[in-house]
N, C-alpha and C positions, 0 to 999 in steps of 0.2 A: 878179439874180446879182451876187454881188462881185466887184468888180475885182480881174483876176490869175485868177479859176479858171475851170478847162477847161471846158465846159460838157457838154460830151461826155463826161468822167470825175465830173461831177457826177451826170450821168442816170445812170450806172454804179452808182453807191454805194447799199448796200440801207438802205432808212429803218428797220429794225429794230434795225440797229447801236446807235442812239443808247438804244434804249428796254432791251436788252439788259446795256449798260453798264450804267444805272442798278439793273436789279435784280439783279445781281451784284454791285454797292455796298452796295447794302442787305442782301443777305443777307449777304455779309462784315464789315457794323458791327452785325446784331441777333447772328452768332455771337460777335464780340468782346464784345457787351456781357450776354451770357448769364450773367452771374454777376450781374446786377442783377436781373435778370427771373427768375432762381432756374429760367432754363431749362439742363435737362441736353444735352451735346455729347460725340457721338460721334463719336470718328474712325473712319473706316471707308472699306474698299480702294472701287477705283471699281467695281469688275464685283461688289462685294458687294448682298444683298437687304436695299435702302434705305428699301424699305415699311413694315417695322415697326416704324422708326424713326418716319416719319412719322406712324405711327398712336400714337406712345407721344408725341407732341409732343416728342419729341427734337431738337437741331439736329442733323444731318450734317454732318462735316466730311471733304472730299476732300482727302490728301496728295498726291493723284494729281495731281488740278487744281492744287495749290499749287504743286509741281514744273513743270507744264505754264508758270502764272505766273511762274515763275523761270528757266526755261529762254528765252521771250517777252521778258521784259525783262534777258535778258544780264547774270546773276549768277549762272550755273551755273557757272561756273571757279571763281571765289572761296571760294563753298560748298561746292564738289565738294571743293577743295584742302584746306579746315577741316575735312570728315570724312575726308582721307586723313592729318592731322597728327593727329587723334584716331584713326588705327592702321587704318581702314577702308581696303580694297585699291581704287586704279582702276578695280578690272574689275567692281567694284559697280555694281549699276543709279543711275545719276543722280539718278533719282527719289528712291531711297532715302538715297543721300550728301547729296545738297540738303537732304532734307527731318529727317535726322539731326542734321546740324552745324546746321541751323535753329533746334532746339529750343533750345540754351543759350547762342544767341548775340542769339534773336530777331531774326533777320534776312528775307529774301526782300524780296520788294516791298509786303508789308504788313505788316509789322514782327513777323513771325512768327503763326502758327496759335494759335488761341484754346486755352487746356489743358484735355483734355478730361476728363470723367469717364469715360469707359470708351473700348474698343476693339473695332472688329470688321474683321476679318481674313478673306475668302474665296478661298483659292486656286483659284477657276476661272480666273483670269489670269496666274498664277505663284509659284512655290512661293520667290522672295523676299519676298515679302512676310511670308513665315510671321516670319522671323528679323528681320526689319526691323521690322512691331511688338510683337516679344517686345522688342526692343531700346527702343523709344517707350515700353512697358505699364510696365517698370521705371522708368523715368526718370521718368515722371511720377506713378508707382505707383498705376496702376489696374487694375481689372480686364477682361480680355482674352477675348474670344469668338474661338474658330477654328472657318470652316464649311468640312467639307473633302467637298467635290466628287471624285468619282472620272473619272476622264480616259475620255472617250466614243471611243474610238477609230473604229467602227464606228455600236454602236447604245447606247441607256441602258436595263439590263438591270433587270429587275423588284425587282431584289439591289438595286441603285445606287439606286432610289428610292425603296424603305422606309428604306436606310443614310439617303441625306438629305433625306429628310421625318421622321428621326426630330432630325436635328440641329436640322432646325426648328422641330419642338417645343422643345428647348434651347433654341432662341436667344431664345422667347419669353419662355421661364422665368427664364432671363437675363436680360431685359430688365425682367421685372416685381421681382425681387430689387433692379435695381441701383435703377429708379426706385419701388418701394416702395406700386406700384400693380398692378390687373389692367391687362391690354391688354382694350380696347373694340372688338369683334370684327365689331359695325357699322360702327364708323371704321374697321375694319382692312378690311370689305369694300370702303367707298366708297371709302380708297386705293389699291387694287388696278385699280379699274375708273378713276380716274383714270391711272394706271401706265398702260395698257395704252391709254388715248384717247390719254395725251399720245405712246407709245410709235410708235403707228399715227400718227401727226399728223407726227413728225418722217421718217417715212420718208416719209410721203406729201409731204415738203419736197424729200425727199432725190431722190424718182422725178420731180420736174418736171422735173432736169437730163438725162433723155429726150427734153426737145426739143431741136432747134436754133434757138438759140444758147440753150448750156444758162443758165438764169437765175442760175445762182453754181457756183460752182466747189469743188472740196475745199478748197481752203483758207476758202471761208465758211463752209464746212461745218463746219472743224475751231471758229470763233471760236463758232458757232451751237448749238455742239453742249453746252456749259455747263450750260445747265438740264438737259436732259434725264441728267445725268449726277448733277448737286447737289440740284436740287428735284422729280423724279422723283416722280410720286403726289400732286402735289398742285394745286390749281385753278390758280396761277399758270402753271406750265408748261403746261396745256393754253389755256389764252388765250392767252399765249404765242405758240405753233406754230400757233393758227390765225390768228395774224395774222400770220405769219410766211408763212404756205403760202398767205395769200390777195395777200399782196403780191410773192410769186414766180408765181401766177397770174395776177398782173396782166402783171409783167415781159414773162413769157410772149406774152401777147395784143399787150402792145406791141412785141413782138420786139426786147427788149435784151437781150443775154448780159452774162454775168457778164467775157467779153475783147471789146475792138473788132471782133476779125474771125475769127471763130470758123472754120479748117480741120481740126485734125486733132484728136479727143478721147481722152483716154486715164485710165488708168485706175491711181489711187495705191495701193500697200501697205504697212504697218506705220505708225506712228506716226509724225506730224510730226515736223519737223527745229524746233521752236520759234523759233529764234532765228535765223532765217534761210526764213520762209518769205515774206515778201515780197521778199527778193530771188529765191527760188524761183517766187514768182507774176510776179513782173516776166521772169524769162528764158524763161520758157514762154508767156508771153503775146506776146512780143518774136517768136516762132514761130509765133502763130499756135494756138498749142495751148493747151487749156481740160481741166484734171483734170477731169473731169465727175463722179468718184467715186471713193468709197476704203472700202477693207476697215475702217478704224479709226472713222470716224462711221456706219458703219452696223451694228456690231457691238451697240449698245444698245438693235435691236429687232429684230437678227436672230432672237431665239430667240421670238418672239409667238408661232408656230404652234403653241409646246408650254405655253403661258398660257394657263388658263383666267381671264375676265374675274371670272366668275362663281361662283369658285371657286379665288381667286388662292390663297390659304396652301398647300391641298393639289398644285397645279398647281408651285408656284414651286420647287421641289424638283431636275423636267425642265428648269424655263425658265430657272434661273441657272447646270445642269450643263452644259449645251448651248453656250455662248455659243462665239463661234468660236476663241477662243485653248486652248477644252478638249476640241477636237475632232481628229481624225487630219488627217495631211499629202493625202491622198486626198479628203477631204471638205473639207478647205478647195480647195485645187485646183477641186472641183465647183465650189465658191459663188464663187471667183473667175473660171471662165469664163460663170456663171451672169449673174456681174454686166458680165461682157467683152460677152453678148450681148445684154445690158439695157440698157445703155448704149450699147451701139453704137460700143465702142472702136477705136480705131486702133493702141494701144500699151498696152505692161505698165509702170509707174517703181516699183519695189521700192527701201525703204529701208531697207536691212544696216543694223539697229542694235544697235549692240554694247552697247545698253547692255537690250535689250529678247533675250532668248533665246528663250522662247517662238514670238515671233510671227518671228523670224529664219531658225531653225536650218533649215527645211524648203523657205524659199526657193527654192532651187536646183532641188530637186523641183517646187513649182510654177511657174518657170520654165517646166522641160522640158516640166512637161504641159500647160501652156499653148501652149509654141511647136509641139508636137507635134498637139494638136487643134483650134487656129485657128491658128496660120503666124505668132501676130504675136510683134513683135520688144520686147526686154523692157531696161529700163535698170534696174541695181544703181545705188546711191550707197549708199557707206560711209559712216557718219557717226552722231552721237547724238542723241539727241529734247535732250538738255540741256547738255551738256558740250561747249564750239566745241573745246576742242583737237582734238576729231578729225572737222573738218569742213577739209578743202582745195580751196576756193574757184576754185584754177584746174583741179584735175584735175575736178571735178565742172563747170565751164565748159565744158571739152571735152567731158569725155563727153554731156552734155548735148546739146551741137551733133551730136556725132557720132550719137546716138541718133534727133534730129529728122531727118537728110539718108537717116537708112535710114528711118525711118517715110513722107517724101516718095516716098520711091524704091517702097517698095512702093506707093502710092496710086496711084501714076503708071506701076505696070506694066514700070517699069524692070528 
């Protein structure tokens, strides 16, 4: 052990961090260096169908994760500021200002996103995105695919999924124009059935934190959750997560949590605060409290039930209109008390982000219906996944406290 470190914060630390790094390096210098290798790169939204990419040996590129990286290393003011002097309103998603004023300044934390040759676009996660890469397609003038998902309110109607399993036949035909080949419909299976191991693999990461002390907490979760977002369908992501869920198995066995002293577990909603989640993992741990789960890393296998392995192209139609940001305020509510008794929570931590609507506006409602069919008590914080101006550090101090002495209070019968 070296001199100076805790030894007890050493056994804390997951060994896959290190090897996690590494191949998020590499995919971000073989995507930068894609103009050597005469390989084609797609930028494309995060909750968009990443498979046929992967079967066309396309890169993928996520603006979504780039955002998320810029938001991490505390350069979403700066950026945010550069797409409001280029006439873009504040009340813009972050993601999108960042990743805007990024293009013609080459900025973020990697000196800007590789230029792609084309774009794809799916609003099952929100309907900014549409105008956000209409606004990318021009600037770098290429050509643009939009896959548009009808909003599941209820159920996905027989209508809904001729509509989009016809767009995915487009997207293919798209695909084979832009890159000037067929799609390989062998490859396009075995990508599919890797999808769907690495898919089952990551939740099956995500369900150890069922025991106590849960073996990592939402915030590993959000740093973990990379591949299965970027590399999606393909062998690395599933070796990956098995060696990622064999060493949370291990954790397990050896009884180390992801905090020292694991009392009350609760339960995160929307999107990380990026730039400020380690001092969010430090004041909740400082309490004794361990996020055991969040609606935002488990949302990229919630929809399995409606994939077929065996039959992904025809299947992927239900299982990317489904995902949870394209579903009613009533069904989300299910799957969050779903995961309330899965986990075995103590508490609700909703994060009001202004910069994210979709996954906000309904909040309030699942609040109620949370507080209404298990009793437990639910903490709002305002604030943005990217942008710190609108994060205030003492009122979310307080509420914070304030929120853990009523979660003690109800354990203790008070």
């Amino acid at each position: 052990m070296a001199e100076g470190k805790d030894p007890e914060k050493e056994k804390r630390k997951i060994k896959s961090v290190k090897k996690m790094k590494a191949i998020m390096t590499k995919y971000y210098k073989k995507a930068k260096l894609a103009w050597l290798t005469r390989k084609k790169i797609a930028w494309i939204t995060s909750g968009g169908p990443v498979e046929p990419l992967i079967a066309m040996n396309i890169i993928p590129v996520y603006p979504e994760n780039h955002g998320a990286m810029i938001g991490a290393s505390k350069m979403g003011v700066d950026l945010c500021q550069k797409a409001e002097a280029m006439g873009y309103s504040s009340d813009l998603c972050s993601y999108a200002r960042s990743d805007i004023s990024c293009a013609p300044a080459k900025g973020g934390p990697i000196g800007g996103l590789p230029k792609p040759n084309m774009l794809i676009c799916c609003n099952n996660i929100c309907g900014t995105v549409l105008k956000w890469y209409e606004v990318q397609a021009r600037y770098f003038n290429v050509p643009l695919f939009i896959l548009d998902t009808p909003f599941c309110h209820t159920q996905f109607t027989q209508e809904a999924r001729q509509y989009v399993k016809k767009q995915v036949e487009e997207y293919i035909l798209f695909l084979e124009k832009v890159c000037k080949k067929k799609m390989d419909h062998d490859r396009m299976k075995e990508v599919g059935r890797l999808s769907v191991e690495a898919q089952r693999l990551w939740q099956a990461v995500l369900d150890t934190a069922q025991n106590r002390p849960a073996p990592l907490s939402a915030f590993d979760a959000f740093f973990h959750l990379a591949l299965i977002v970027t590399l999606r369908g393909t062998r690395q992501a599933v070796d990956y997560y098995q060696e990622l869920l064999a060493e949370m198995k291990q954790r397990v066995a050896d009884g180390i949590g992801a905090i020292p002293n694991e009392k009350h577990r609760l339960l995160w909603d929307n999107l990380p605060i990026w730039y400020r989640t380690r001092w969010l993992s430090q004041k909740f741990a400082a309490a004794d409290a361990c996020l055991v789960a969040d609606t935002y890393t488990s949302a990229w296998c919630g929809a399995l039930q409606y994939i077929d392995e065996n039959n992904f192209l025809e299947s992927m139609a239900e299982g990317y209109s489904r995902i949870y940001l394209n579903i009613g305020i009533d069904e989300m509510a299910r799957q969050v008390i779903q995961m309330i008794d899965k986990y075995k929570a103590d508490g609700l931590v909703m994060h009001s982000n202004r910069s994210c609507k979709p996954y906000s506006f309904g909040q309030l409602d699942i609040q109620r219906i949370v507080r209404e069919e298990r009793g437990l008590p639910s903490l709002m914080i305002e604030a943005d996944m990217v942008d710190e101006r609108f994060f205030s550090e003492s009122q979310i101090d307080t509420r914070i406290d304030a929120f853990m002495e009523v979660v003690r209070e109800r354990k203790s019968g008070i």
